[in-house]
N, C-alpha and C positions, 0 to 999 in steps of 0.2 A: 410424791417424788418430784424431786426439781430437775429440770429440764436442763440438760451437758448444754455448755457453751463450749463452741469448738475454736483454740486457742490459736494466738498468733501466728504459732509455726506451723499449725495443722493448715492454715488459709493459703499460709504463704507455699508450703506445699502441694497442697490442693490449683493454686493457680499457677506454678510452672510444670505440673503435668500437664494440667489444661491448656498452656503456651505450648508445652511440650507436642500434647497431640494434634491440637493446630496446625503446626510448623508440618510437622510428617503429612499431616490429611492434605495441605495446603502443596507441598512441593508432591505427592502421587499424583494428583491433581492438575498441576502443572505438566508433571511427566504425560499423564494418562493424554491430556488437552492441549500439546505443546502445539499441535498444526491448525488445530482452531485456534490458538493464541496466534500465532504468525501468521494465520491469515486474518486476523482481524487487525495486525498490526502491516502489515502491508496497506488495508484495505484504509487504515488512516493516513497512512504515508500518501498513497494516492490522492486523497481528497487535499494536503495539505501541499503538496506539488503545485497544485492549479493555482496557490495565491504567492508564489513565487516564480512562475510564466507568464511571459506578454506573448500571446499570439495576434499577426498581422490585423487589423482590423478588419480586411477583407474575407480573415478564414468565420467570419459571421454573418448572416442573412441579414442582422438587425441590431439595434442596441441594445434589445432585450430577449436575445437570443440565448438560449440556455448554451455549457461548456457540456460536451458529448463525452463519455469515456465509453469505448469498446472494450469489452474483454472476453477473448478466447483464450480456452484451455486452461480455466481455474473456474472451475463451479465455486466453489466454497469462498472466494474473493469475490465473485459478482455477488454472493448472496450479503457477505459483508460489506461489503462495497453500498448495496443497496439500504444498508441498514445506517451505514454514516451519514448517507446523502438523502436518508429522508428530511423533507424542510429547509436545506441546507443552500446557500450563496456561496459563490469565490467569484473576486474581484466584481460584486455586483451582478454576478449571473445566477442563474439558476443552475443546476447541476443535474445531469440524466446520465446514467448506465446503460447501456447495452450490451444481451451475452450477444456475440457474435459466432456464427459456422463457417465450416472452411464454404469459399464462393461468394461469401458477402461483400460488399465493397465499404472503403473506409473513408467513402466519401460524406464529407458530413460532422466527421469524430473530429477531437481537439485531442483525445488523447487515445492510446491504442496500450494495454496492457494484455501480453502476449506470457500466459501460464507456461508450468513445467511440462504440462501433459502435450501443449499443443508442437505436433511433431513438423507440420510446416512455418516452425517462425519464418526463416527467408524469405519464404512466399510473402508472407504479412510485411516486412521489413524492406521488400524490392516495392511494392505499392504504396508503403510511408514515405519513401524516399525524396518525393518532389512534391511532398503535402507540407502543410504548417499543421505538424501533429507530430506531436511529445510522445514518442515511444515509449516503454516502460517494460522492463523483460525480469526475469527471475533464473535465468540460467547462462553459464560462461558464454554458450555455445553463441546466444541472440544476443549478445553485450556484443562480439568479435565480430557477430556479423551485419551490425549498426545501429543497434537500441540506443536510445538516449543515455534512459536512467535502467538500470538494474541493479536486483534485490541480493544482499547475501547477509548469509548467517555468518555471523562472527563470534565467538564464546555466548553463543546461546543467543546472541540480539541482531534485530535485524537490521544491517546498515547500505548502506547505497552508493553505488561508484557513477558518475555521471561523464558521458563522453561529449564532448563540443562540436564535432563535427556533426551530427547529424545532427544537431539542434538549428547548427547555423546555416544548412543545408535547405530547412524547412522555416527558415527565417523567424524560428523562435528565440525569443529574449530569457533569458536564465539567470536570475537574481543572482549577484554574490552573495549574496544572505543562504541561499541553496547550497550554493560549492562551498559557501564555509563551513559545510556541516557533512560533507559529504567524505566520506570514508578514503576515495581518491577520483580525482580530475584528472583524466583524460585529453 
């Protein structure tokens, strides 16, 4: 008996169900893992902040002094966060995370990312104030009451509103190359 050769339209059918089931397994997928997707998309946006900031020369011990990032009150961002900056330089440094607890001090940090959970941002944001340290928030509430940069979803993507006073407060420099991408300037 000779062996069925399966015909042009049988293939062609066979691979746009196959496209077909992909797409669906692909977008539940999405659905199921949309806040590990955001937070692993936050957690590149931060690494890629740092090579569009001049901080004062003095907010460094050394010339080979790593760029600090704190983050309280986003587990799932430090743990991603951790995951970008293994091995990882900006502007010639080296790059370190720290989680931080409420009590800690932010002496030290270059950048200070303050999560949805953490309920004392002000606290955090009255002690960035007179630092050269790049704020970074993810909620209205720490944008209004003096984040640098903070995080929002827009049709499903995460984009970023940047305010200039607290940047200029803390004598950080802020590429145009940043504000030209940034959702709105403040």
């Amino acid at each position: 008996m000779k062996p069925r050769l399966i015909g042009q339209g049988a293939l062609r059918a066979l691979a746009l169900v196959s496209l077909l089931w992909i797409g669906i397994a692909a977008d539940c997928w999405a659905q199921a893992d949309n806040s590990s997707a955001e937070s692993q998309v936050k957690a590149a946006f931060l690494y890629k902040f740092l090579n569009f900031v001049e901080w004062p020369p003095q907010s460094f011990a050394s010339g080979d002094s790593p760029i600090v990032i704190g983050v309280v009150g986003a587990d799932r961002i430090a743990e991603e966060l951790a995951l970008v900056l293994a091995n990882r330089n900006a502007n010639g440094r080296p790059v370190v995370a720290r989680r931080l607890q409420r009590g800690d001090s932010v002496a030290g940090l270059h950048m200070l990312f303050i999560g949805r959970a953490e309920t004392r941002a002000n606290d955090w944001l009255n002690a960035a104030k007179t630092q050269p340290l790049l704020t970074v928030s993810e909620t209205d509430d720490a944008f209004a009451q003096g984040s640098t940069i903070n995080f929002v979803v827009v049709e499903n993507k995460v984009r970023f509103d940047v305010a200039l006073r607290p940047a200029e407060q803390g004598n950080l420099k802020i590429s145009s190359r940043l504000l030209a991408v940034a959702r709105k300037v403040v």
